[in-house]
N, C-alpha and C positions, 0 to 999 in steps of 0.2 A: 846731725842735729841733736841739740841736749834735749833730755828728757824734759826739763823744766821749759821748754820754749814749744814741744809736742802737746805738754798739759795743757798749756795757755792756749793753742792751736784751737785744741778739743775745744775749752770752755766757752772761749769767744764763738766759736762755731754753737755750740750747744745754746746759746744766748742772741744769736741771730735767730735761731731755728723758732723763738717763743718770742720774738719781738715781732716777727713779719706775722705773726698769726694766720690770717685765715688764706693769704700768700702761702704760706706753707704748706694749710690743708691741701689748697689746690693741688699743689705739687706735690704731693704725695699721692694725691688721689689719680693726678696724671700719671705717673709712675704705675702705681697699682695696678689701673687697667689696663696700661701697655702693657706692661707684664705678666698679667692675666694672660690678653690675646697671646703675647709671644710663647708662655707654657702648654695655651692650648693647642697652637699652630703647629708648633713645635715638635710638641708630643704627637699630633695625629698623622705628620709628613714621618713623620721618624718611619712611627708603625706603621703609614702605608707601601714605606720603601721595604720594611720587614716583611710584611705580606708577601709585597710583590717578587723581593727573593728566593720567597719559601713557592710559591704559585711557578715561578720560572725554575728553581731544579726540580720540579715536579715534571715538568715540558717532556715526554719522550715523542718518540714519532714509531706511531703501531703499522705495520705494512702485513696486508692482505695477500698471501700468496695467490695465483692464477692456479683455481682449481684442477687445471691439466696436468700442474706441475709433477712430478712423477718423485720421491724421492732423494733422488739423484741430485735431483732439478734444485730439489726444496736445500738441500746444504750447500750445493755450488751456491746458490742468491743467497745464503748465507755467508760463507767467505769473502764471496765482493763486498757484501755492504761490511764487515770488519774493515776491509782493503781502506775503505774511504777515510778520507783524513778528516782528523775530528772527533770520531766517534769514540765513544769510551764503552760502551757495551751493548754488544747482542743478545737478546734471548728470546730462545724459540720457546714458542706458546701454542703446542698442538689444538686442531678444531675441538678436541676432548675438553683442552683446558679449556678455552672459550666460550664453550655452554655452557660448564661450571660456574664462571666468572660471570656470564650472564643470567643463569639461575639466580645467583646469588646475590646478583645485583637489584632483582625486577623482583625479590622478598617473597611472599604469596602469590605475586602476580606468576615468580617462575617457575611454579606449577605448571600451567600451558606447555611450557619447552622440554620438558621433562619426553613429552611424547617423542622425541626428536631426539634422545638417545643410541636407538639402533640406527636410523638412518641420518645421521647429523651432516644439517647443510650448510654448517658453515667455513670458512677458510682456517688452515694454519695461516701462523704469524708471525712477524719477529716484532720485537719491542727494543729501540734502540735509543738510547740513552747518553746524547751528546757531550763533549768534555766540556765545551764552554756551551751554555744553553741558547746564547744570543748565534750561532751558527747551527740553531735545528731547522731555519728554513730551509738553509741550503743544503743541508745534507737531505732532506727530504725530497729537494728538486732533481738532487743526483739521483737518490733511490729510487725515482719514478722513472728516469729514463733503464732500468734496468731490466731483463727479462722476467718473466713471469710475476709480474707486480702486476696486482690486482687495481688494492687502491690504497692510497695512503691520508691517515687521520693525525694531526696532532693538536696540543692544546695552547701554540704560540699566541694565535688570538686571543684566548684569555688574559695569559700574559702581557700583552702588548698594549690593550684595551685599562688595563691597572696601570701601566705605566703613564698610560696617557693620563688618568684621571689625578694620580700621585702628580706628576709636571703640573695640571692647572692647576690641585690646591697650594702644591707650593709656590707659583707664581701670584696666586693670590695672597696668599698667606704671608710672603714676603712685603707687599704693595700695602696692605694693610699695617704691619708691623712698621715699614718704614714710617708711614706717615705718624702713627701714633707714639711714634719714636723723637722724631721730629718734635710733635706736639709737647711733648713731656717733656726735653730737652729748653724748648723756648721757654715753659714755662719757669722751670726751675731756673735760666737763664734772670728771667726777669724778677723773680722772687731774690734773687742775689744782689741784683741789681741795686732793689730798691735799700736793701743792707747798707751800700756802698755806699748809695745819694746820701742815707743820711749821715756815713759818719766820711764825708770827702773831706771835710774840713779838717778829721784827724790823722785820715792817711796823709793829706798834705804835708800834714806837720812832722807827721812822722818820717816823710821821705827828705822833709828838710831838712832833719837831725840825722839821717844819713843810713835809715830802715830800708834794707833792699828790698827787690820786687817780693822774694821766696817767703820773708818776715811775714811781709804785706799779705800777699796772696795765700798764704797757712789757713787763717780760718776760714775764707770762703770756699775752702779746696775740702775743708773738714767739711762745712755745710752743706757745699754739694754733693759732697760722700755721703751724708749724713740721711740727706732727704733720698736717694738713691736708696740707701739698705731699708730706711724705713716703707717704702713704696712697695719694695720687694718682700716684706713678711706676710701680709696675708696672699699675697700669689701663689709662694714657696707651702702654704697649710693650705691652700686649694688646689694645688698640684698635688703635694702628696696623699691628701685625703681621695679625692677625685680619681685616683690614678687606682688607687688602692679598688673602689668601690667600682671599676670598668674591670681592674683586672679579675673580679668576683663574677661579675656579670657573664663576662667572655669566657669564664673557666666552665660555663656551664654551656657553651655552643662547641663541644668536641665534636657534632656532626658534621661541622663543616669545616674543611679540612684546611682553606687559606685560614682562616680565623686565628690568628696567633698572634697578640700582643708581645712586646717585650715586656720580660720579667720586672716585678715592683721595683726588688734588689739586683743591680745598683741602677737601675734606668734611671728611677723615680727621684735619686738623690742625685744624680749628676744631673736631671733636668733643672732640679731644685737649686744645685749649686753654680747654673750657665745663670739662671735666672737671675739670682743673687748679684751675678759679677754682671750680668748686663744694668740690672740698677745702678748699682753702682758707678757704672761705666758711665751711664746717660747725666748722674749728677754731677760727676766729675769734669764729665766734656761740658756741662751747663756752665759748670761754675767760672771753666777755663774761659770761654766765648764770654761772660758777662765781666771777668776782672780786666782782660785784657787790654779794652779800651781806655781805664781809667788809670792802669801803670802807665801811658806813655805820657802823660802829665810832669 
C-alpha cells in the first residue's frame, strides 16, 4: 500500500472520529471502562496465581516421629521416607530444634516453654519437601502408613483454599470482561456505522468507478483502530499509576509471607501494553462487523 493512500486512510478516519461526535465519546468511553475492568482483573488474577505459587512451594509435610522410636528407628523412617518417589528433601529437625522454632515463634509468650528445656516433650521430626508440590498429599499418605509415625501436618489446605478463590475471581472476572467486551465492541460497531449511512452514496460511487473493498474499508479500519487506542490511554495511566501506589502499600506487609506482588518493572508495562492491543483489538473487530455489511452492495 502507498504511503499517499495510508495518509488518506489516517485523515478520513481522523474526520470520522469528529463528525460522529458524542457517538465517539460514547465509544471511547466504552472502551475505557472495559479496559479499566480488564487491567484490574487482569492484574489481580495474575497476582493471585503468583501468590498462590509462592503459598504452594512453601507446602512441606512435617512428620512427628513416635516418641518410642529409639535412634536406630528415627534414621531407618528417615531413609524410607527419601525411598518414596517424589520427594526432593529430607530434614531431620531434632525435639531441641523444635522448641527453639517454637519459642521463637510464640515471641514473649515463649517464655512459658523455656521451662521445658531440660525435660522437652516434644517429638523429633522430618520436614519433607516435595519435587512437584501438587503430589504433597500423597506423599503424606504414604508417610503415615510408615512405622513409628506419630502424626503428620502440612500446609496443602492453605494452598488449595487460594487456588480455589484465584478459579472463582477468574471466572468472574472473565464473564464480566466478556460482556463489557461485547458492550464496547457493539458500540463502536454502531458509531461506524452511522459513518457509513451517511457517506453510502459515495462509497457507491466509488465502488462503481471500480475502488476495491481494501480502498473502501481503510478508513473505517483506521477509525475503529483509532477509537480502540484512544479508550485505552487513561486505563494504561490508571494501571500504571495504581500498580505503582499497591506495589508501595504491599512493600510495607513483609510480615506476611504469601503477600508478594509481582514487580512494577516489567509487569506493569506489559499489562499496559496487553491493554493497548486489546483496545485496539476491540476497535478493529467493530469496525470489521459494521463495514462488512455495506461491501456486499
Amino acid at each position: 500500500m502507498k504511503a499517499r493512500t495510508i495518509k488518506r486512510h489516517f485523515r478520513e478516519g481522523l474526520k470520522n472520529i469528529y463528525r460522529n461526535g458524542w457517538m465517539t465519546v460514547a465509544s471511547v468511553g466504552a472502551v475505557t471502562m472495559t479496559l479499566l475492568l480488564v487491567g484490574a482483573f487482569l492484574g489481580l488474577i495474575l497476582n493471585l496465581n503468583h501468590m498462590a505459587s509462592k503459598v504452594e512451594e512453601d507446602v512441606v509435610v512435617k512428620v512427628l516421629i513416635d516418641l518410642t522410636a529409639n535412634d536406630e528407628q528415627v534414621l531407618a523412617l528417615g531413609d524410607e521416607i527419601e525411598q518414596i518417589s517424589g520427594v526432593e528433601s529430607v530434614i531431620f529437625s531434632s525435639k531441641d530444634d523444635e522448641l527453639s522454632s517454637l519459642i521463637a515463634s510464640m515471641g514473649e509468650g515463649g517464655e512459658v516453654w523455656e521451662l521445658y528445656e531440660q525435660e522437652n516433650p516434644l517429638n523429633h521430626a522430618y520436614i519433607i519437601k516435595a519435587v512437584d508440590p501438587q503430589d504433597t498429599q500423597v506423599i503424606a499418605e504414604e508417610v503415615a502408613d510408615l512405622d513409628f509415625v506419630d502424626s503428620i501436618t502440612y500446609g496443602q489446605e492453605v494452598a488449595q483454599n487460594l487456588f480455589k478463590f484465584t478459579s472463582l475471581a477468574r471466572t468472574i472476572g472473565i464473564v464480566l470482561i466478556a460482556g463489557l467486551v461485547l458492550t464496547a465492541i457493539f458500540l463502536i460497531s454502531n458509531t461506524i456505522k452511522l459513518t457509513i449511512m451517511a457517506r453510502s452514496r459515495e462509497i457507491g460511487i466509488m465502488k462503481l468507478v471500480g475502488a476495491t473493498n481494501g480502498f473502501i474499508r481503510g478508513p473505517f479500519f483506521v477509525e475503529g483502530l483509532l477509537l480502540g487506542v484512544l479508550g485505552s490511554v487513561i486505563p494504561i495511566i490508571g494501571v500504571l499509576a495504581g500498580y505503582k501506589v499497591i506495589e508501595a502499600s504491599v512493600g510495607g506487609m513483609n510480615s506476611i509471607a504469601f503477600v508478594e506482588i509481582l514487580p512494577f518493572n516489567p509487569f506493569a508495562w506489559q499489562l499496559a501494553l496487553i491493554i493497548l492491543v486489546v483496545g485496539a483489538g476491540i476497535g478493529i473487530w467493530g469496525s470489521l462487523m459494521s463495514v462488512r455489511k455495506f461491501l456486499k452492495v
